[in-house]
N, C-alpha and C positions, 0 to 999 in steps of 0.2 A: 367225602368219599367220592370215588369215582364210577361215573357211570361207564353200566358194565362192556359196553363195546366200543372205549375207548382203549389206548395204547397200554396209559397208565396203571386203569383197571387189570389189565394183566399182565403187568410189569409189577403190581404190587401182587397177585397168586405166584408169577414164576418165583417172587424173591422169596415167599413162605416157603411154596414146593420145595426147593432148590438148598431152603435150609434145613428141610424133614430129612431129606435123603442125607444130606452133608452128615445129623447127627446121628441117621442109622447107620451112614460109613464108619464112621466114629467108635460107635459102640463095637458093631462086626474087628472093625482092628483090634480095638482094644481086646474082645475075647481071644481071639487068633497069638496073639500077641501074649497074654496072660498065659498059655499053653506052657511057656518057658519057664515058669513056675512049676511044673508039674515034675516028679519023681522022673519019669523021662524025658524033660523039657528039653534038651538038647534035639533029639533024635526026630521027637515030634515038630519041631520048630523046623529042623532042615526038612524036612517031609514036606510042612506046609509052602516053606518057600521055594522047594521044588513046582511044586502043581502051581503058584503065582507066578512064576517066570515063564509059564507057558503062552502063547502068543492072544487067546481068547481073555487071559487075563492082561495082557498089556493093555488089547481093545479096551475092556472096562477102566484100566486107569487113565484113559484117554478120555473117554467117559466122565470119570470122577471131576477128570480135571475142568470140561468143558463146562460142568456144574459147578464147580467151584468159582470158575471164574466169571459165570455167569452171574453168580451171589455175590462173591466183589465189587466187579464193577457195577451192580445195578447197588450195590449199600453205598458205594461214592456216591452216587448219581442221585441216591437221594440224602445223604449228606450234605453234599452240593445245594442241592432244596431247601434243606432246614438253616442253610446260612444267606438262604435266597437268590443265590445264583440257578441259571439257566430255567427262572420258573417259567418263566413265559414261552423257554424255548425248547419244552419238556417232552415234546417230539422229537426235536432234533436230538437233544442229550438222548433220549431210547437208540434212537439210530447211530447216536457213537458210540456206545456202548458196546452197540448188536456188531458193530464192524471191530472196536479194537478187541471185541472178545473173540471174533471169529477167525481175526489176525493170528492172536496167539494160542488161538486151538490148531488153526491151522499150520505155525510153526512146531508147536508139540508132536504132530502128527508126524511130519516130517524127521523131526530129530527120533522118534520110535519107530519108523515106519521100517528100518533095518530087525526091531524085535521081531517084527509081528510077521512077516514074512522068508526069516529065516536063517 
């Protein structure tokens, strides 16, 4: 295990955290979603996806995504580990991580960023 005020150490909580939220997002969809089963499933469903197109909600699937991708790339990284690459260089792997995810949060950002403001 690692000691707690190493890199690792919290690179092994964000990758727990990171999959708590992933399968509370999961579940949340799935009931919203389930709606369309309902005797007015139609009407309910557009109602819902009215209020998720609104710009507060784009933010949070920006959000979603930046978790998501955060739980990806840190499950390579230690994939990567378990076949014994980059163990020794288990610094630098966090720090490629923290950069190719922040890359493509921050091209996400950009491609929504017409939602969110208007």
């Amino acid at each position: 295990m690692y000691h707690k005020n190493t890199r690792g150490y919290k690179a092994f909580w964000v990758h727990r955290i990171s999959g708590l939220l992933i399968l509370g997002y999961l579940y949340l969809h799935l009931v919203l979603l389930s709606a369309i089963l309902l005797p007015s499933g139609a009407a309910h469903f557009n109602a819902v996806a009215r209020v998720v197109e609104q710009p507060g909600f784009v933010v949070a699937d920006i959000v979603l995504f930046a978790i998501i991708v955060v739980h990806a790339l840190n499950g390579i990284r230690l994939i990567a580990a378990d076949f014994g690459a980059m163990i020794r260089e288990n610094r630098l792997a966090i720090w490629l991580t923290m950069g190719i995810g922040a890359v493509m949060v921050f091209i996400a950002v950009l491609m929504l960023l017409p939602h969110i403001v208007g």
